[in-house]
Backbone as JSON Lines, residues from 0, in Angstrom:
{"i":0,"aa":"X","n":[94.44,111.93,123.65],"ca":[95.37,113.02,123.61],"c":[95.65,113.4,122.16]}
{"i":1,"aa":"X","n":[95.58,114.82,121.51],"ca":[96.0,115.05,120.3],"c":[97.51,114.91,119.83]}
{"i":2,"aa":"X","n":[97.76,114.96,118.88],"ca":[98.85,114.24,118.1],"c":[98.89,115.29,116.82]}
{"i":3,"aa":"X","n":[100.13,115.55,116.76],"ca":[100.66,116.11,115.52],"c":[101.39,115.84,114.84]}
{"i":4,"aa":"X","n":[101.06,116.0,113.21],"ca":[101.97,115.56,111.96],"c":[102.55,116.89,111.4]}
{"i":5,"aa":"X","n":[104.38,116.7,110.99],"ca":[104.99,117.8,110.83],"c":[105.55,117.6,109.56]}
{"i":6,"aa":"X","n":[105.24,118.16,108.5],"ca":[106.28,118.04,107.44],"c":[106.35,118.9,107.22]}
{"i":7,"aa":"X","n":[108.27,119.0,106.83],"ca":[108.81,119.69,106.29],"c":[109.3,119.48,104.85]}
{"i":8,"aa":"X","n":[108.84,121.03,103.81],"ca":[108.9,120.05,102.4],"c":[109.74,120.82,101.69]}
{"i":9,"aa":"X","n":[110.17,120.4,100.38],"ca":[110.91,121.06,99.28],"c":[110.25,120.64,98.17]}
{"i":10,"aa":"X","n":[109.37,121.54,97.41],"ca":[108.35,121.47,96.01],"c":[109.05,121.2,95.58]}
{"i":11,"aa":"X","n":[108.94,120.02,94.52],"ca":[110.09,120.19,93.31],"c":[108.63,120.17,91.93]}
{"i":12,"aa":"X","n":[107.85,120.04,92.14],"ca":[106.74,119.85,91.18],"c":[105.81,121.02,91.26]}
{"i":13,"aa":"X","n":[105.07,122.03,91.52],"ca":[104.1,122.81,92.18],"c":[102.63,122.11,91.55]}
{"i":14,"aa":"X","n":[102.66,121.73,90.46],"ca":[100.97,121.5,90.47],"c":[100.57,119.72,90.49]}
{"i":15,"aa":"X","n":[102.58,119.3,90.73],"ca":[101.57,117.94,91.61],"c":[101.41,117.97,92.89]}
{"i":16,"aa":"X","n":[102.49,118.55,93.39],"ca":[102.27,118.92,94.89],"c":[100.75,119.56,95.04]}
{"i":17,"aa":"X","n":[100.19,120.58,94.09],"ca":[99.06,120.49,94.73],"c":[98.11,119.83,94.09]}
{"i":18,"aa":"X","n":[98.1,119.09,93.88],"ca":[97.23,117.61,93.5],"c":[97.38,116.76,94.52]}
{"i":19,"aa":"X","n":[98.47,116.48,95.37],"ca":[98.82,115.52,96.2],"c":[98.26,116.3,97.77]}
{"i":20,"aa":"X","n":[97.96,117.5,97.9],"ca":[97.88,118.14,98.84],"c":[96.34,117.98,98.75]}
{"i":21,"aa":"X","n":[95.9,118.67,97.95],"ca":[94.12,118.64,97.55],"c":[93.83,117.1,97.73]}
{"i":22,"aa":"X","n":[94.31,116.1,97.34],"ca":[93.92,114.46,97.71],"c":[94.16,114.4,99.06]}
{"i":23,"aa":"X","n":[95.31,114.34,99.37],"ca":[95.44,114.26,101.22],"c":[94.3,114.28,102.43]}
{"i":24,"aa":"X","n":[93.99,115.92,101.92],"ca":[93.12,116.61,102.51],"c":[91.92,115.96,103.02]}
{"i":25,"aa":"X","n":[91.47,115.61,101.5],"ca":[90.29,114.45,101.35],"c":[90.31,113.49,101.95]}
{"i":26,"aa":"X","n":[91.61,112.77,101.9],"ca":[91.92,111.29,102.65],"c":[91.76,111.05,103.93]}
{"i":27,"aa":"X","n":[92.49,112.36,104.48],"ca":[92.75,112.94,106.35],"c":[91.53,113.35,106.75]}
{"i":28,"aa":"X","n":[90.71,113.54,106.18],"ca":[88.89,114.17,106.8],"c":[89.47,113.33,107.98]}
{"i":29,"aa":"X","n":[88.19,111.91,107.61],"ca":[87.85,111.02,108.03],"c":[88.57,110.88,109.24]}
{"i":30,"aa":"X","n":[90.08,110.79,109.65],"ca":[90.46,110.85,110.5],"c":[90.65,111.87,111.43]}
{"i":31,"aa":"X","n":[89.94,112.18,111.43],"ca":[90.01,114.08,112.5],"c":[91.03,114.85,112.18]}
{"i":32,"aa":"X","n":[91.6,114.65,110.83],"ca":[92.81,115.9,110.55],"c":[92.18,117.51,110.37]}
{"i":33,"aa":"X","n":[92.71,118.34,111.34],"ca":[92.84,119.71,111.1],"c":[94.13,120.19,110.71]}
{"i":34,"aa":"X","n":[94.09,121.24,109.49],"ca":[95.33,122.38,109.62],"c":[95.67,123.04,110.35]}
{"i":35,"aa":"X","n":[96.63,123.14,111.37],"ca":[96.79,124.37,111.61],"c":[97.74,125.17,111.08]}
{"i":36,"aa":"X","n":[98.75,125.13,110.38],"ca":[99.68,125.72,110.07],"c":[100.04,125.23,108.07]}
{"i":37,"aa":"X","n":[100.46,126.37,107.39],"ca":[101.13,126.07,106.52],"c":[102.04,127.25,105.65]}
{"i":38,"aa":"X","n":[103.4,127.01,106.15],"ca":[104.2,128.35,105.7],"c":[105.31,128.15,104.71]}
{"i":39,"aa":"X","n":[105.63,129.46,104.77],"ca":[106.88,129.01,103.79],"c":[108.0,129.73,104.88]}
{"i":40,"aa":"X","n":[109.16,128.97,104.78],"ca":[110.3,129.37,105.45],"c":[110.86,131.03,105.85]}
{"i":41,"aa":"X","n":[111.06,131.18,107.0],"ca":[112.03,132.66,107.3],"c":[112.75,132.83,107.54]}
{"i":42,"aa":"X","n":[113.42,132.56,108.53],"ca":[114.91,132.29,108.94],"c":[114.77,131.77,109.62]}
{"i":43,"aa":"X","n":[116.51,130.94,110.25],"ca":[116.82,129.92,111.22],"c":[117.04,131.29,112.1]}
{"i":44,"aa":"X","n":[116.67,130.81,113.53],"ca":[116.97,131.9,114.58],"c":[118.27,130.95,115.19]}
{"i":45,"aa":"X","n":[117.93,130.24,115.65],"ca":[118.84,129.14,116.62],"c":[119.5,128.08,115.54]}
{"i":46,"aa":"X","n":[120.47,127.32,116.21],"ca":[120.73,125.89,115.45],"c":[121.07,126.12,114.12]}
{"i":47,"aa":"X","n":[121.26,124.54,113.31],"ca":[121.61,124.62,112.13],"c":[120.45,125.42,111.28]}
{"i":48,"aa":"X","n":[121.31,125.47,109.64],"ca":[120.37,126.1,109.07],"c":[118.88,125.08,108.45]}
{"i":49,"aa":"X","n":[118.28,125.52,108.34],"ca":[117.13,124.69,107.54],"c":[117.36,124.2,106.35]}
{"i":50,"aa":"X","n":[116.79,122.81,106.19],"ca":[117.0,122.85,104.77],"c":[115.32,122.04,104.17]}
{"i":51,"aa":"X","n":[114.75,122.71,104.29],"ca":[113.4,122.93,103.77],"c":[112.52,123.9,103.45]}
{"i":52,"aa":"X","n":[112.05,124.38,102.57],"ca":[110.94,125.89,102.63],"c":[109.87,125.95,102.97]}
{"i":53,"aa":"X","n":[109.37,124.73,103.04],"ca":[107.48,124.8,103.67],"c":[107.44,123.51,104.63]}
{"i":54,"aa":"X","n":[106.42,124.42,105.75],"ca":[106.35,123.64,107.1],"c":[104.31,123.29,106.6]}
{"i":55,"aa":"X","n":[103.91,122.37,106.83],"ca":[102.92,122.36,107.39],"c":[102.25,121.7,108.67]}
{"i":56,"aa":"X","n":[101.87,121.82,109.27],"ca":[101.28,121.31,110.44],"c":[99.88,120.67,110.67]}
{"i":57,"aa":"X","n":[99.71,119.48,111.02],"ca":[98.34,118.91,110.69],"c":[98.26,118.66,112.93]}
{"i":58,"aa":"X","n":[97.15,118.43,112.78],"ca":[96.23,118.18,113.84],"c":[95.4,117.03,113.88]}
{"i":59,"aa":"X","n":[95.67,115.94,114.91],"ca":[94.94,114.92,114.97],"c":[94.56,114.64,116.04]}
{"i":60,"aa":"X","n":[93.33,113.44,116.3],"ca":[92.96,113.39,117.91],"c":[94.11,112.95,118.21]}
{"i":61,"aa":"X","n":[94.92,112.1,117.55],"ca":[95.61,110.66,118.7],"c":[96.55,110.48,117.54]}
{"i":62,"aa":"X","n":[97.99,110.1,118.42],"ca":[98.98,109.55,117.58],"c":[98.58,108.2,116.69]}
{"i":63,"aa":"X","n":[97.58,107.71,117.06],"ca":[96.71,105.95,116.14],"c":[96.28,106.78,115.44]}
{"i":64,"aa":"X","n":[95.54,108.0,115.33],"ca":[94.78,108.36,113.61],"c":[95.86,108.46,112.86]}
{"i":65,"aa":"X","n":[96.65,109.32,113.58],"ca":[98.01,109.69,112.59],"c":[98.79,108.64,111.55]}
{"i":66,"aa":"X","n":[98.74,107.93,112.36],"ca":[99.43,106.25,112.14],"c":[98.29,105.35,111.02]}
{"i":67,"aa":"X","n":[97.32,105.48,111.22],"ca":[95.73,105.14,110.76],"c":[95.94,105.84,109.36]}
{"i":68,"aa":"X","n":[96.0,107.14,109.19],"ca":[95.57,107.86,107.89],"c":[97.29,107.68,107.13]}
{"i":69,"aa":"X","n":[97.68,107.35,107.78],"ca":[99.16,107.48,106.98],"c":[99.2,105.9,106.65]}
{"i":70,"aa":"X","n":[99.16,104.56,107.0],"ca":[98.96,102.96,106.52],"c":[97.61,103.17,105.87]}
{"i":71,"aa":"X","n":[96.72,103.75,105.44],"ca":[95.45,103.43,105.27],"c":[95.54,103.15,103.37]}
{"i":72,"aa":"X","n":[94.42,102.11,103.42],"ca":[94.52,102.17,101.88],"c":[94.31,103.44,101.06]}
{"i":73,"aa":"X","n":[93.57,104.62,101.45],"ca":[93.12,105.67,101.24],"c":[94.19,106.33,100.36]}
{"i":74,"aa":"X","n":[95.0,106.19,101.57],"ca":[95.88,107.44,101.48],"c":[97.53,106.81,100.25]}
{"i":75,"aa":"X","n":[97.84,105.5,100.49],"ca":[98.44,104.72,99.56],"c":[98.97,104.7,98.15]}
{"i":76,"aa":"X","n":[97.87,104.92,97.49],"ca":[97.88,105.6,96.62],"c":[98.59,107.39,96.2]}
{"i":77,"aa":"X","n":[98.55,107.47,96.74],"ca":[99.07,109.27,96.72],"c":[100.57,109.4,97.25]}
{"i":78,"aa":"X","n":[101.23,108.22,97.73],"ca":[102.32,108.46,97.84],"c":[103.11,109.13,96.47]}
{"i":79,"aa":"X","n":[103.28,107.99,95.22],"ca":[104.01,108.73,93.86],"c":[103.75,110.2,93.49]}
{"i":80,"aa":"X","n":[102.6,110.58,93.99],"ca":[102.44,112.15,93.99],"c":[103.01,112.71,94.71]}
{"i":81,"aa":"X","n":[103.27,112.44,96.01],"ca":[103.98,113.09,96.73],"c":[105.66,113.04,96.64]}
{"i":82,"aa":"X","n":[106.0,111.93,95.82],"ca":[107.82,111.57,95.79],"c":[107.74,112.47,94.24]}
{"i":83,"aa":"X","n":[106.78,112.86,93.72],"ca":[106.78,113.3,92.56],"c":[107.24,114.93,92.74]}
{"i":84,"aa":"X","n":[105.62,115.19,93.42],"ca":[105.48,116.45,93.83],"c":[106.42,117.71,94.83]}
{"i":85,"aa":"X","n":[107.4,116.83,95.53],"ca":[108.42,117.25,96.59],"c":[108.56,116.09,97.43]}
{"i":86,"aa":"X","n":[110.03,116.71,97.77],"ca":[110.61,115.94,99.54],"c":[109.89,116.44,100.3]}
{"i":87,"aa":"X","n":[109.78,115.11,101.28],"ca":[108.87,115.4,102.65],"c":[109.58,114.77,103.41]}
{"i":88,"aa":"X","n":[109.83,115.35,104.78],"ca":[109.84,114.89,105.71],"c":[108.96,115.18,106.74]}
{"i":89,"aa":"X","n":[108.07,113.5,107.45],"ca":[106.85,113.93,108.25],"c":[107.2,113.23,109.56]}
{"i":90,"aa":"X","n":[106.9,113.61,110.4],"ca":[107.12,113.16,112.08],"c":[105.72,113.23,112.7]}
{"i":91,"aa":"X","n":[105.24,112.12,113.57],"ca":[104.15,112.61,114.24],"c":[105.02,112.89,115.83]}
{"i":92,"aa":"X","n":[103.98,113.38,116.16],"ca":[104.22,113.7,118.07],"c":[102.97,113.17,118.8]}
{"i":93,"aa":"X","n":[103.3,113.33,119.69],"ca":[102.15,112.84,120.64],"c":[102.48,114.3,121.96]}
{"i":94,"aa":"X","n":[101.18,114.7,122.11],"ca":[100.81,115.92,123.18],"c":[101.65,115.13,124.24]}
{"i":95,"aa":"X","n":[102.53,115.78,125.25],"ca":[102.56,115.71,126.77],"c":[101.95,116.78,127.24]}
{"i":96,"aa":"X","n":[101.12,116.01,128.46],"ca":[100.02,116.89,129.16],"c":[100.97,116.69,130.85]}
């Protein structure tokens, strides 16, 4: 079943963030990561307000890659880029079918 990773971010860096984004990328191949989504904020329709400006959305087979590419030694490394580069907050999901 596919599985999705959600972060929601606040740049505080722009060209480590994309250093940390361009590495990711690389890291997540291997595990069947696709993009589907990556925006910058519009408005809250419903609910509280947001407090993040960029959503991106990744695509995986299975909540284990997700889990897999995120513990992996690979990817380990690139955390300080990312606490560097912006706040993240990431959630996986798991599809109900």
């Amino acid at each position: 079943m596919s599985a999705l990773m959600i972060a929601n971010i606040n740049v505080k860096n722009p060209a480590i963030f994309q250093e940390y984004l361009a590495k990711t990328k690389e890291v997540a191949a291997p595990y069947g990561a696709k993009l589907l989504f990556r925006g910058s904020y519009g408005r809250t329709l419903t609910g509280d307000n947001q407090d993040h400006g960029m959503t991106v959305i990744v695509q995986f087979p299975s909540l284990e890659k997700i889990h897999a590419w995120f513990e992996s030694d690979a990817y380990q490394p690139l955390i300080p880029l990312r606490e560097e580069g912006a706040e993240i907050k990431m959630v996986s999901y798991e599809e109900i079918v």
